[in-house]
N, C-alpha and C positions, 0 to 999 in steps of 0.2 A: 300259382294255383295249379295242382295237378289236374290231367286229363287222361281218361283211359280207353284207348281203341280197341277192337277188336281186329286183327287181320288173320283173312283166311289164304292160306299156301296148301302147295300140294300134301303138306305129311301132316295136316291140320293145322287150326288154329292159334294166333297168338297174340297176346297181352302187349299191347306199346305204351308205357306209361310218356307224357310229354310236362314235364313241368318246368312252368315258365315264370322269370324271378326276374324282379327289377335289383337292375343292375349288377345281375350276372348271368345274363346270358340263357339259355335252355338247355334243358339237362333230357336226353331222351332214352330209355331203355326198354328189350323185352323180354319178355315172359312167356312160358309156356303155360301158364296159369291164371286165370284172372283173383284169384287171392292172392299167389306170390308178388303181383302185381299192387295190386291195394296196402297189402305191407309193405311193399319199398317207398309207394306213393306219401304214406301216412308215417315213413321212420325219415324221408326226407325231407318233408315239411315239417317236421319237428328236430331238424337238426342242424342249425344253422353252420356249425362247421363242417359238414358233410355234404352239404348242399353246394359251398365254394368250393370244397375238392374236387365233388364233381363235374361244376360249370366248368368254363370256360376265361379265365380271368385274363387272357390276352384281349377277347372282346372289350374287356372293358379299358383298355391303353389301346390297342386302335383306332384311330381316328378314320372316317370313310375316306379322306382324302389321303392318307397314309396309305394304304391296301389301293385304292386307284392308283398314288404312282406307281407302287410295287408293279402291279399289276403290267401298266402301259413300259416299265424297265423290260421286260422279258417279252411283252407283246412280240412276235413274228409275223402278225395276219397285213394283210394290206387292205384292209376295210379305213381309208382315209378320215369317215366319218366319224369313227368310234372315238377317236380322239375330243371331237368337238362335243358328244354327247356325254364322257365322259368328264369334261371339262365345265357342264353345265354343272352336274349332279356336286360336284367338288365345290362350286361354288357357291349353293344351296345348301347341301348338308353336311360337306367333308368334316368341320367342325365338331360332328357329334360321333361317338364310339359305336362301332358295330352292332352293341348287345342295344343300344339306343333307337337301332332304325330298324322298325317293321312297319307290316302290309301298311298302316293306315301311314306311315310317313312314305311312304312310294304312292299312295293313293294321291296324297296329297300334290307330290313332284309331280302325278300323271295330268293334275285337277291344273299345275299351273304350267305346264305343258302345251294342254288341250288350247287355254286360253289364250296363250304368247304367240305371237305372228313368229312362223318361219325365217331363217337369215339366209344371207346367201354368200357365200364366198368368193373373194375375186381370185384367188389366187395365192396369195401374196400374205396368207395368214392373215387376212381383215377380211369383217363379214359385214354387212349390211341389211338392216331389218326390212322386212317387204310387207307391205298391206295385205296379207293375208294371213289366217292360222294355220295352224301346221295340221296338218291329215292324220287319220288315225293309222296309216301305217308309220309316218314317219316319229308320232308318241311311241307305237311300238319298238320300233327302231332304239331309242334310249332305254325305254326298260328292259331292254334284250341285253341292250352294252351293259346295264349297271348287273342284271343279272349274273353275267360272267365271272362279273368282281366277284360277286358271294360266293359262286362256286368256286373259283379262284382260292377265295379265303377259307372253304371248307376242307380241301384237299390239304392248303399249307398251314392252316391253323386249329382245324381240328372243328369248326365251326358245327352246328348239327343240325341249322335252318340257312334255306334263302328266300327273305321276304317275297323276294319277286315272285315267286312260285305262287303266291301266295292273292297275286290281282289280277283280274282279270285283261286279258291283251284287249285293247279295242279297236271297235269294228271295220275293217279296210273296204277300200273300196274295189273294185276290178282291175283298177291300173291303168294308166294313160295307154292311149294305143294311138298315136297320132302320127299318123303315115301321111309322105309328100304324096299327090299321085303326079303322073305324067307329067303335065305341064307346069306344074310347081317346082318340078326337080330341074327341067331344062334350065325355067327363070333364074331356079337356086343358082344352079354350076355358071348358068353366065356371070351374073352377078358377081361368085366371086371370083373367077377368072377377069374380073376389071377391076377387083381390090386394090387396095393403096398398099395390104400383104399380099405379098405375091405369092406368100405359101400357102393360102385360104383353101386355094382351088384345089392343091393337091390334098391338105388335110380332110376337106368335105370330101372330097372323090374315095378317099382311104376308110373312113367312117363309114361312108353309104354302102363299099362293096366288101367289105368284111365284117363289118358288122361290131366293131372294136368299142371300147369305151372312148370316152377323151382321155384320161388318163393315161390308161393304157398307149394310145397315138402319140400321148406327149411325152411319155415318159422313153418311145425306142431311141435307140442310139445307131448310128450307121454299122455297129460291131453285130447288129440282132439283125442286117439283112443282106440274105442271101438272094444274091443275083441272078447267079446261076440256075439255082432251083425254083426262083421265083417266090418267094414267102419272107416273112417277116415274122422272128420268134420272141412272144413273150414269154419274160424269162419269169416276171411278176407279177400276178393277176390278181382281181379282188377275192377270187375264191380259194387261192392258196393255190392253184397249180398253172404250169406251163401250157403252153397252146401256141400252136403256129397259124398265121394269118397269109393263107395264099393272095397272092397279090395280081392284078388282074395284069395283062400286057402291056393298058394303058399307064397303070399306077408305075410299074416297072420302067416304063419309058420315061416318067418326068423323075421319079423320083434322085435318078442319077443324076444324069446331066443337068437338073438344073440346080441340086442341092452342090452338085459336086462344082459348079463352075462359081456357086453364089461363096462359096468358102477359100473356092479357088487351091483344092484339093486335089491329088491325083491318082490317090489309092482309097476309095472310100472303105473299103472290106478292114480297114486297120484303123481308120477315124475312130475314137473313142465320141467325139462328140454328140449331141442332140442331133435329131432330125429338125427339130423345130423349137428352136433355144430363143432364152429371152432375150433382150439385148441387154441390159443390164447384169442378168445372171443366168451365162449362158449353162449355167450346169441346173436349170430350173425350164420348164415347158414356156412358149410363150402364150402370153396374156392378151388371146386373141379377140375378147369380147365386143370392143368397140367396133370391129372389123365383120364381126360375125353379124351383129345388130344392123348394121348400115349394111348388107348382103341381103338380110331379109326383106327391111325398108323395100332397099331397091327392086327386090323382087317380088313385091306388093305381097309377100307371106307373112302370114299372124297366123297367132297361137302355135308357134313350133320354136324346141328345146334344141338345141345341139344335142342332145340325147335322142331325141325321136330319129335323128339321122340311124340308130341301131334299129328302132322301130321297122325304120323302111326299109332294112334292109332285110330282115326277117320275115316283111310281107312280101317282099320281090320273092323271095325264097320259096316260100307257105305259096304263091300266086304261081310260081311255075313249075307244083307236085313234089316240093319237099316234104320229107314226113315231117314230123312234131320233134322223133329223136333226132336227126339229119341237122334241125333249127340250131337245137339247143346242143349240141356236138360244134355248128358254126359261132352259136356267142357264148360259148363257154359255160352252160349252165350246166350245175352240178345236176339238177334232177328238173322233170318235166314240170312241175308246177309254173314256174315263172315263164315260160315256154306255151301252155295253154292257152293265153291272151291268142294265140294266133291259131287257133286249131278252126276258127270257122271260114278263116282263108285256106285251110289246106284238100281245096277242091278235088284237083287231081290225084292227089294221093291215096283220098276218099274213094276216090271214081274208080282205081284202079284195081284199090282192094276190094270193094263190091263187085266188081267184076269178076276179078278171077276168083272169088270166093262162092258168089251168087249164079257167075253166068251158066253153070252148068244141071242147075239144081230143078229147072224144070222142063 
């Protein structure tokens, strides 16, 4: 059934006819006319051979799961997750051809989304379903991955919709902000300084004072730190770019001598290896969880993520007159939004600029 819009541009108005055919895809064109428009509407619904010239017929040999591996083949991004959400969608609906999934079938994926408890990953490519449902950022989160695909498929296929555009994201929340304070960070660092891993203490201490992902920490190799200069360079981040991690006196001091004596190494500037490798596979991060769990136990702290370790370290920052850009310059954030959660600890930096802005005004 044809559709006709009106769009206004700067040199006027124009005619978008959209018509939409089962089982071949959508055919979109415009007009500077809204009659020369109604005629093409009304010569193409009346033309069944001209209506497949126009569609799209690789839509319909496509399969969604077909265009997702294409897709994840060429992927470059280091968003770890996009994989798993893309792996949900494949096994839902990969089955059906492109020209086959719109809005109400994304609606549907979001409706059994909403409903499905969140997993969790150990590591090791196995997940584990947890007693809760998953948050409306993290449904967002999938329909942002599938959406790619469509654009993906638009540029290589010629495509002329993508559903996803097409449903509403849903509602998010403000975002965890769950910071150690004082005494909770001493308990932490003890705790794991009496670990059964003796690497605990340095990986928390590296977390809390640079403000790094896990990931990121697991992934350095002795080749990414610089001794000298004190810093530690990622070379591969979730946002797509590089960033160096100054490294505090303290973290400098364990991080040599005790990795370098545990390997029994004596040039670590040329070690290719892990800082913090599995013991089964050491070219894999290790699988600290059990170690991390029994650190908190012992240190009578609930409700906190090995991720809030980034948290705290953005409030220590925000609590001692960092700005908002200063924050998000330290964890690597492409633009201030994500960065915001901390703007009503950024006391000092408030104080500062009211000051020198205000102090002379009356």
């Amino acid at each position: 059934m044809a559709s006709i819009q009106k769009i206004s541009r700067a040199k006027g108005a124009v005619y978008k006819v959209t018509i939409r055919q089962t089982g071949n895809g959508t055919i979109c064109k415009t007009f500077p006319t809204k009659k020369m428009a109604v005629e093409f509407a009304r010569k193409v619904e009346g033309n069944d051979e001209l209506a497949l010239a126009l569609g799209n017929p690789i839509a319909m040999k496509l399969n969604l799961s077909d265009i997702i591996t294409e897709y994840l083949e060429l992927y470059t991004g280091k968003d770890h997750g996009l994989y798993g959400c893309l792996a949900w969608w494949s096994k839902q609906y990969g089955h059906l051809p492109l020209n086959k999934i719109n809005a109400v079938t994304i609606r549907e994926g979001i409706k059994l989304l909403s409903n499905g408890n969140t997993l969790r990953g150990n590591g090791l490519g196995q997940t584990k379903e947890m007693n809760r449902k998953r948050s409306g950022s993290t449904v967002n989160r999938y329909k942002d991955n599938l959406s790619s695909v469509f654009e993906f498929s638009k540029e290589e296929y010629g495509l002329t919709e993508n559903p996803c555009r097409d449903v509403k994201s849903k509602p998010e929340g403000k975002g965890r902000t769950r910071f150690l304070t004082d005494d909770e960070r001493s308990r932490l660092l003890i705790a794991c300084r009496e670990s059964k891993w003796d690497m605990l203490y340095l990986l928390v201490l590296m977390a809390l004072t640079t403000g790094a992902r896990k990931s990121e920490l697991l992934g350095l190799s002795y080749q990414d730190i610089d001794i000298n200069n004190g810093y530690a360079h990622l070379w591969e981040t979730k946002n797509g770019e590089q960033r160096l991690l100054p490294l505090t006196d303290e973290v400098s001091g364990l991080i040599f001598p005790q990795v370098a004596e545990s390997y029994n190494i004596i040039n670590t500037n040329t070690h290719k290896g892990l800082i913090f490798p599995s013991e089964q596979k050491p070219q894999q991060g290790f699988e600290f969880r059990k170690h991390w769990v029994e650190a908190l136990k012992k240190a009578e702290i609930k409700g906190f993520r090995f991720h809030d370790l980034r948290h705290s370290a953005a409030s220590y920052l925000a609590k001692n007159g960092a700005s908002l850009k200063e924050i998000a310059d330290v964890l690597g954030h492409k633009d201030l939004q994500s960065t915001n959660r901390y703007s009503h600890l950024c006391i000092g930096y408030k104080k500062k600029l009211i000051s020198r802005v205000m102090g002379g005004i009356v």
